[in-house]
N, C-alpha and C positions, 0 to 999 in steps of 0.2 A: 504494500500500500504506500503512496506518495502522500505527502506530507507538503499542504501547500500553504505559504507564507501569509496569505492573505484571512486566513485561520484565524491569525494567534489573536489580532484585537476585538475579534467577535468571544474569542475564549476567556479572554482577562474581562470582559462585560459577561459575560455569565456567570462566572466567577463571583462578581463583583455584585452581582444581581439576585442569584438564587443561591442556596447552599449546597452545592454539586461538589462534586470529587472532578483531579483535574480528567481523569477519562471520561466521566460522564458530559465536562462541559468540551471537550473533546470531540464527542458523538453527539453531540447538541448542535454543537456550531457548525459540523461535519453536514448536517441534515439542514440546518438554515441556507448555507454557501449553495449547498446544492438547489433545493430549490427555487431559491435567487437564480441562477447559474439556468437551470432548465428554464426556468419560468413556469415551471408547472405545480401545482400542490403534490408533495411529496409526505409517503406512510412513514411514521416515524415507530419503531418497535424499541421497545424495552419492557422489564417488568419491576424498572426501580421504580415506587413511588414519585418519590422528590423528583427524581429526573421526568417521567411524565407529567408532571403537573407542572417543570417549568416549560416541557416542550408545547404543555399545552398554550401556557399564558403566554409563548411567542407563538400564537395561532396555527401548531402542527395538525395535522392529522395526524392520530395518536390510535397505538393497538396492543394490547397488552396481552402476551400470549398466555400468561398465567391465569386470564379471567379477564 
């Protein structure tokens, strides 16, 4: 997996924002760039709490394979 520069100040704002772990805001910011980047709504998976409920409050679509 590539690791792209333009990542890191969407990551320190999440950070900064919710109470994530640095991988969680990692695959947060991961799932924002992108569909920025497509321009399309993109499914956002996880079964962390905290991390879906801040992917939710940046307006993801969200699906939590646990339930």
């Amino acid at each position: 997996m590539e690791f792209h520069d333009e990542l890191l100040p969407g990551i320190e704002l999440l950070i900064r924002k919710y109470p994530l772990k640095g991988a969680d805001a990692l695959h947060l910011s991961s799932a924002l760039w992108l569909e920025k980047t497509v321009q399309e709504k993109v499914t956002f998976v996880a079964s962390d709490e905290s991390l879906l409920k801040a992917a939710r409050s940046e307006r993801l679509k969200i699906v939590n394979p646990q339930g």
